[in-house]
N, C-alpha and C positions, 0 to 999 in steps of 0.2 A: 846499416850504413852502406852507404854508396863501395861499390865497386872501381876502383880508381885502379888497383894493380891485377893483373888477367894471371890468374895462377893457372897451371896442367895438372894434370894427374900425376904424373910423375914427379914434378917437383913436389908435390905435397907428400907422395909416397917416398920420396928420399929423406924428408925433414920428420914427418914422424916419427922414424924408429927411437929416435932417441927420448922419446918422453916414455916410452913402455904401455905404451894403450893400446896397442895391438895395431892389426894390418888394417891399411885405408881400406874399403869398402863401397862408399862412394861422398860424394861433395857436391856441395849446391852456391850458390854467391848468395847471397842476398843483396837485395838491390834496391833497399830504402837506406834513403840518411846521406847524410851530404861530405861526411869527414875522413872516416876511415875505411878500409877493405875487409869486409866480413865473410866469410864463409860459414854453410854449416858443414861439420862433418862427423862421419860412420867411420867406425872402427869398430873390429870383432877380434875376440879373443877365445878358442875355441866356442861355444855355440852362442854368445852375450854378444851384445849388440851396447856401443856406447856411444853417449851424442858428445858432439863437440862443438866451440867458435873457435876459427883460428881466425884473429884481427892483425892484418898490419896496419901497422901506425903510419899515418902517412905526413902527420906532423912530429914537430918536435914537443911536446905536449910540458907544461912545469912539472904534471902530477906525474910525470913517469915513476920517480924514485916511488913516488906514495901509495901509486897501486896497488901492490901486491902487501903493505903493511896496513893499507886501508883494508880490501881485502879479508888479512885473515880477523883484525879486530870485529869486522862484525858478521863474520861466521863463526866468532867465539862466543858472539852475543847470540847467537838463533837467527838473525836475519838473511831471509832469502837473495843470495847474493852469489855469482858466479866464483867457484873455487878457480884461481889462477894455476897450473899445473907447473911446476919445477920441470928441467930435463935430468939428465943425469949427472949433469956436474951442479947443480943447483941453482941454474940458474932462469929467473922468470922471463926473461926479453930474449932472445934468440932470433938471429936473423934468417929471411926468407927471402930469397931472390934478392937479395942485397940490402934489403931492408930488416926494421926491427918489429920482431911481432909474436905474439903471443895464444897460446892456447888454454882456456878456459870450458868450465865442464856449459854444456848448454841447459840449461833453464824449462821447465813443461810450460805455455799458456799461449794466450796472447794479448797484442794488443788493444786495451776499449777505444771504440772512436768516439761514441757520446755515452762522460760517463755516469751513473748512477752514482745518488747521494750516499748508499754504502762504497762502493770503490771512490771516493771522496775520502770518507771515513777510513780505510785503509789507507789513502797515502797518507792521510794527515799521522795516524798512529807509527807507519814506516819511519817517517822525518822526522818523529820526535825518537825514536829510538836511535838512528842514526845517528843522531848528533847527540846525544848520549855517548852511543858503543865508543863514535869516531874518535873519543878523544883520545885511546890507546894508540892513536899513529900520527897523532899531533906533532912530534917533533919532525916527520918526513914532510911537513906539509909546506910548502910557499903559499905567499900569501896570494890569494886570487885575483885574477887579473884584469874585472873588467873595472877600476879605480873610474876616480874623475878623470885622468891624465888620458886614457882610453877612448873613454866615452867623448871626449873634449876633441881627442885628434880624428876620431873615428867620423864626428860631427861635422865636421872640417872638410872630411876627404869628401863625404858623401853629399853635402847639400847643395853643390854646384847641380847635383843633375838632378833635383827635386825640383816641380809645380810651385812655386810661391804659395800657398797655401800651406803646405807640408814642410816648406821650408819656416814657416813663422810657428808650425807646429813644435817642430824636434828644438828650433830656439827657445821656444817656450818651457819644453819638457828639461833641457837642460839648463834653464834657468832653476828651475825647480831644482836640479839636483847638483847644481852648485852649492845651491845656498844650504841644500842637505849636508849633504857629503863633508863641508866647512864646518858643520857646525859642534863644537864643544860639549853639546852635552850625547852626544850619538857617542862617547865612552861606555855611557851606561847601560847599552846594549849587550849581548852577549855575544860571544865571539866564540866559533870554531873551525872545524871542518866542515866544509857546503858541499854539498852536490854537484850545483850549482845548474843541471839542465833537466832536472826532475819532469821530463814531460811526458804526453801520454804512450810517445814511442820509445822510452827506455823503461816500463812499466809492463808489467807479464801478470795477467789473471786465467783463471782456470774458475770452473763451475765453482771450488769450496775458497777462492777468496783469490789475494794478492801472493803469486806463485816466485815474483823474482825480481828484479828493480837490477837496471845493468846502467854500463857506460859511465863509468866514475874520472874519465879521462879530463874533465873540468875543473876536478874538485881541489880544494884548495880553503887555505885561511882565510874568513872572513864573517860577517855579521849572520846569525843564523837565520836571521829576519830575513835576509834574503833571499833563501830559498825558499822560505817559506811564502812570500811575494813571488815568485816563479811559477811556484807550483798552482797558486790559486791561479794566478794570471791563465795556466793551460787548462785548468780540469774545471776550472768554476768560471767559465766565460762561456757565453754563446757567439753564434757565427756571426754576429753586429757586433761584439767587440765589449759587451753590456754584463756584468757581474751579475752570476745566479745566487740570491740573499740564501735560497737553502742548503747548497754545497756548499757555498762560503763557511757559512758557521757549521756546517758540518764538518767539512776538515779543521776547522780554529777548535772545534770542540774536542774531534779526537785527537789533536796532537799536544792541547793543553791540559786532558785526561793523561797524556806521557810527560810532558816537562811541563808545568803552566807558564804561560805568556808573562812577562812584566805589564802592567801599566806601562811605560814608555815602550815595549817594542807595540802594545796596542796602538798607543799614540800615533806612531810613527809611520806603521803599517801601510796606509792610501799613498803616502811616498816612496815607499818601500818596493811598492805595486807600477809606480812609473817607472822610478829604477828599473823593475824587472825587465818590465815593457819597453824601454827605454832601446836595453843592451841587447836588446834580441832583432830590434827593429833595425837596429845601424848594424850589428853583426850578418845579418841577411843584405840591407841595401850594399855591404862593403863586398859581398859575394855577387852582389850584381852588378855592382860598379867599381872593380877591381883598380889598384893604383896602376898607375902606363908602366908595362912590362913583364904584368904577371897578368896569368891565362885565367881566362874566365870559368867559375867553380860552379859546379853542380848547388842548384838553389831551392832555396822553399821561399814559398810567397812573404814577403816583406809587407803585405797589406795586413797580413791578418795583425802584425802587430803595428802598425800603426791604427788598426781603428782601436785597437786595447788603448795605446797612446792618449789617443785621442778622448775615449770614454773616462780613462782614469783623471787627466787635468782637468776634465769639466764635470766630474760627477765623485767630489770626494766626499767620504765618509768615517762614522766612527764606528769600532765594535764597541759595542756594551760589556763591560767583562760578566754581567748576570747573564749574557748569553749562550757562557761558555762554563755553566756550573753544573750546567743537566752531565749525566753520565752519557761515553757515547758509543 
C-alpha cells in the first residue's frame, strides 16, 4: 500500500514496546497500493530476528470491528493469513501519530505478475475455504458496500469527465446491473463474508505454492459470487481485457472441488464478472476525478478495467457445470 503517512524511527521505536516483539531493528515503507500506510518491520529479541507490517489506516474502513475476528477464524481453519498482534491491554487498533493502526506478523512470498494455471488453481481453492472458515465472524460483518446505490452515484460523479464512447459504455454496463442487482431471484445465491479485492497484489507465493493472501480491509457481507467474479476478472484476464478459457475453469474447478457452485451462481456468473469490473473501473475513475474539494489520490490505471468492462458486455458466456467435475 501506498505510503500516505511519513513515519521516523523513533516514533515507531516509541509505539512498539508495548506489543512485546522486541527492539525495532530497522523499517522499510512499502510503496505499492493506493489506500493505506504500510511498512515492513525488524524486531530482535535476543539473537531472533521477527518480520512485521505496521499499516495505518488511513480511512475509516466498515471492516474495522471484523478484522481481527475475521482474522483469527481463518487461522483456525489453516489459512495463510496475517496473525493480527494484541498490545498489552488487548487491544488490536492502537494509534500511531494520531492515527489508528495495526501490527500484523508479515507473510514469506511474493507477488505473480502473470499468473500460472496452478496459482489460478490455488486462489480458486483459497476462496472456497474462505468463505467456508469466514463464516465464524459473520456476526461482525456489515454488509459490503459497493450495492447499486454506489455504483449508481459513483456513475454519476465520474461520467461528466468520460469520452462519449466510455460514457455509452459504463451506461450500458449499469444498465446491466440494474436490472441484476433488482432482480428476485439473485436470493438464491449464497451469501457471506467477501474479500472483496482478491487481486494479484494482496496474494504471496513462494516456490512450494500460495504462502499468504492479505488486505481484508474490504471484506464485508455479501454474494460470494462476487468475489469469485473479481478474482477471475484479475488472474484470468490478459492485457486486452480478453478472459483466458484455461484459468477460468481452472479456478471454477478448484474452488468448486471446495464448495461446489449452484446452477444459478453458474448462471449468473458473466454478470457477476461486469459487476466486478464494473466497481473497480468507477472506484479508480473516482480516484482520478475526485468530487471539488478533496485532493487528488494516488491511482492505478482505470483503463485496464474498462477494456475488462468492455470485453465482458460484448463477449458473454456460459460455464458447463461438466467442466468443472474433473478433480483439480
Amino acid at each position: 500500500m501506498a505510503t500516505l503517512t511519513e513515519l521516523s524511527q523513533s516514533e515507531l521505536a516509541n509505539w512498539l514496546p508495548q506489543y512485546g516483539v522486541g527492539e525495532l531493528s530497522d523499517y522499510q515503507r512499502i510503496s505499492t497500493g493506493i489506500e493505506n500506510s504500510n511498512y515492513f518491520v525488524n524486531t530482535t529479541d535476543t539473537a531472533n530476528v521477527h518480520r512485521w507490517v505496521v499499516t495505518i489506516l488511513e480511512q475509516d474502513y466498515p471492516s474495522r470491528n471484523l478484522l481481527v475476528p475475521l482474522a483469527n477464524s481463518l487461522q483456525r481453519a489453516g489459512l495463510p493469513v496475517p496473525r493480527i498482534v494484541t498490545n498489552g491491554d488487548g487491544n488490536s487498533v492502537v494509534s500511531l501519530v494520531g492515527k489508528p493502526a495495526i501490527l500484523s506478523t508479515r507473510l514469506p512470498g511474493e507477488h505473480p505478475v502473470n499468473p500460472t494455471t496452478n496459482q489460478c488453481m490455488a486462489v480458486g481453492r483459497f476462496l472456497a475455504r474462505f468463505h467456508r472458515a469466514s463464516s465464524g465472524a459473520r456476526s461482525h460483518a456489515k454488509l459490503f458496500d459497493r450495492d447499486l446505490n454506489w455504483l449508481q452515484s459513483n456513475g454519476e460523479q465520474v461520467a461528466p469527465y468520460l469520452p462519449f464512447d466510455q460514457q455509452s459504455l459504463l451506461r450500458r454496463a449499469l444498465g446491466h446491473l440494474k436490472s441484476l442487482l433488482n432482480r428476485r431471484d439473485l436470493a438464491c445465491l449464497p451469501t457471506g463474508i467477501v474479500h472483496g479485492d482478491l487481486f494479484r497484489d494482496n496474494v504471496l507465493f513462494t516456490n512450494r505454492g500460495l504462502s499468504g493472501v492479505l488486505d481484508f480491509h474490504h471484506a464485508g457481507e455479501h454474494y460470494l459470487l462476487f468475489d469469485i467474479a473479481v478474482a477471475i476478472n484479475d488472474w484470468c484476464t490478459d492485457g486486452s481485457g480478453v478472459l483466458d478459457t484455461d484459468r477460468t475453469v481452472a479456478l471454477l474447478r478448484a474452488y468448486n472441488g471446495e464448495r461446489p457452485l449452484s446452477a444459478e451462481e453458474l448462471w449468473f456468473l458473466p454478470l457477476f464478472m461486469i459487476y466486478g469490473a464494473t466497481s473497480f473501473w468507477l472506484s479508480r475513475l473516482r480516484a482520478k476525478f475526485p468530487p471539488p474539494g478533496q485532493s487528488l489520490q494516488t491511482q492505478k490505471n482505470p483503463e485496464e478495467f474498462r477494456a475488462i468492462v468492455q470485453n465482458r458486455c460484448n463477449a458473454f458466456f456460459y460455464i458447463d457445470p461438466r467442466l468443472l467435475a474433473a478433480k483439480a
